[in-house]
C-alpha positions as CSV (number, residue, x, y, z in Angstrom):
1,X,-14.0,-8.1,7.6
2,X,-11.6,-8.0,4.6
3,X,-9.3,-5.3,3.5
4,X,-10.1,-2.9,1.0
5,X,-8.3,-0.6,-1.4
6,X,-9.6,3.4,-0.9
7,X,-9.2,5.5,-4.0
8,X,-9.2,8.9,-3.9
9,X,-8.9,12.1,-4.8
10,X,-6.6,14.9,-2.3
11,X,-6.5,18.5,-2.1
12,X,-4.2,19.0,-4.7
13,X,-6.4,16.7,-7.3
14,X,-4.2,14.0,-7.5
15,X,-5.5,10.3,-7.1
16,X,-4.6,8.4,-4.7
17,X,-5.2,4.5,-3.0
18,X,-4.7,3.5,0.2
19,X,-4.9,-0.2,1.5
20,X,-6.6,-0.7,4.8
21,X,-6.7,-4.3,6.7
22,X,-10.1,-5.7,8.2
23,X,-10.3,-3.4,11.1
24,X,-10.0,-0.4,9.5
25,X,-6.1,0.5,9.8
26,X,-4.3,1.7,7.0
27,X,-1.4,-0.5,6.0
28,X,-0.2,0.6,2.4
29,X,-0.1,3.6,1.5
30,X,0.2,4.8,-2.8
31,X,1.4,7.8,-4.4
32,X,0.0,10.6,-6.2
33,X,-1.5,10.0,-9.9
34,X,-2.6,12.5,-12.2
35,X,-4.8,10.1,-13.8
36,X,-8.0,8.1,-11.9
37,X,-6.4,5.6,-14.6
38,X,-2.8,5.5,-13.5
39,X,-4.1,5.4,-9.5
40,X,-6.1,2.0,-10.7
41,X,-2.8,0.5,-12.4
42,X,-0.9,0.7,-9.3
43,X,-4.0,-0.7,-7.2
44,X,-3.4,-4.0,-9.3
45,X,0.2,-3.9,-9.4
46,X,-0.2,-4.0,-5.4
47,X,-2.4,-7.3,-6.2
48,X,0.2,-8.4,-8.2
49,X,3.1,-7.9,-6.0
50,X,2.0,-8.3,-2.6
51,X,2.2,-11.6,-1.8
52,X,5.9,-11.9,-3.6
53,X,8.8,-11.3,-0.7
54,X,11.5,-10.3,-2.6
55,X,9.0,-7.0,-3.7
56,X,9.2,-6.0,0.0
57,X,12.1,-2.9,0.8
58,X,13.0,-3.0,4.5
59,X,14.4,0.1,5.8
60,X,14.4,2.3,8.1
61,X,12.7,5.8,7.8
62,X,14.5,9.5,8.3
63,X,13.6,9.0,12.2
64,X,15.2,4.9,12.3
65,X,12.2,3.3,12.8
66,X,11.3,0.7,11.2
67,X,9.0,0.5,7.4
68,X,8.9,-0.7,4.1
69,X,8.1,0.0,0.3
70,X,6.0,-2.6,-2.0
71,X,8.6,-2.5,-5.1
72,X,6.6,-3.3,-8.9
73,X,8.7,-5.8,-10.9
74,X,10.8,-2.9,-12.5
75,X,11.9,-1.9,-8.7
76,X,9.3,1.1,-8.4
77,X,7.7,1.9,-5.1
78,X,4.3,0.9,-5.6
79,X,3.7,1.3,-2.3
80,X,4.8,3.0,1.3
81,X,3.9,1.6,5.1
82,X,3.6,3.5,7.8
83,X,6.6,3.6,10.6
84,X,6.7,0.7,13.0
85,X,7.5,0.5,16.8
86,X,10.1,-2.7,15.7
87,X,11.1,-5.0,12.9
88,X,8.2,-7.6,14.4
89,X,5.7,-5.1,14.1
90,X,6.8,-4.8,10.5
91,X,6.8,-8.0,9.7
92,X,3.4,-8.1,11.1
93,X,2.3,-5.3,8.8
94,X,3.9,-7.2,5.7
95,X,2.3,-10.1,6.6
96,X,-1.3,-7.8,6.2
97,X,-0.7,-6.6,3.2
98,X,0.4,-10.1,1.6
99,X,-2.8,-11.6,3.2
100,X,-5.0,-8.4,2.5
101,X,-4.3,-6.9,-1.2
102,X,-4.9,-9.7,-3.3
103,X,-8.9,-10.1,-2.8
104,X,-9.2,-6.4,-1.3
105,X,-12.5,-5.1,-2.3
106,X,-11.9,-1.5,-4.4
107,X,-14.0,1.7,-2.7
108,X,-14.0,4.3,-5.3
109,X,-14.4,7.3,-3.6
110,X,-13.9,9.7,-6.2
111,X,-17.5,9.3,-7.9
């Protein structure tokens, strides 16, 4: 199964986009847009940026573990992974989202 992009609406009515690999775990996650519009540009900024290395941020987060940001051409986070047990484990997440965002299928969940 292929990944997919999630676009949605939260609580607070902002629009938002997750990535999510073939089996279903999330491994990008966007921020909060105003506009369904604005939430759709940075979906294809993601497409556009994800398979480029030099857009990756490794870090660490508040807690030292592991993560990274997916950085637009102008240095903007784009994008924010989830913490990771090691740098490998990273890796292996950057790795997903440079093989899964180009083609990622879009589920619009906000109709």
């Amino acid at each position: 199964m292929a990944g997919k992009f999630e676009l949605y609406e939260d609580r607070a009515g902002e629009y938002r986009f997750r990535l999510k690999a073939g089996n279903g775990e999330i491994i990008l996650t966007g921020e909060g847009y105003k506009q369904k519009a604005s939430a759709e540009n940075g979906i294809a900024s993601v497409r556009t940026n994800a398979p480029l290395d030099t857009r990756y941020e490794r870090k660490p987060n508040a807690a030292g573990k592991p993560m990274f940001n997916l950085n637009a051409s102008n240095g903007q986070v784009i994008g924010t992974s989830e913490a990771y047990s090691s740098e490998a484990a990273r890796e292996n997440g950057i790795a997903s989202v440079k093989a899964n965002a180009p083609d990622a299928r879009l589920d619009d969940q906000t109709r």
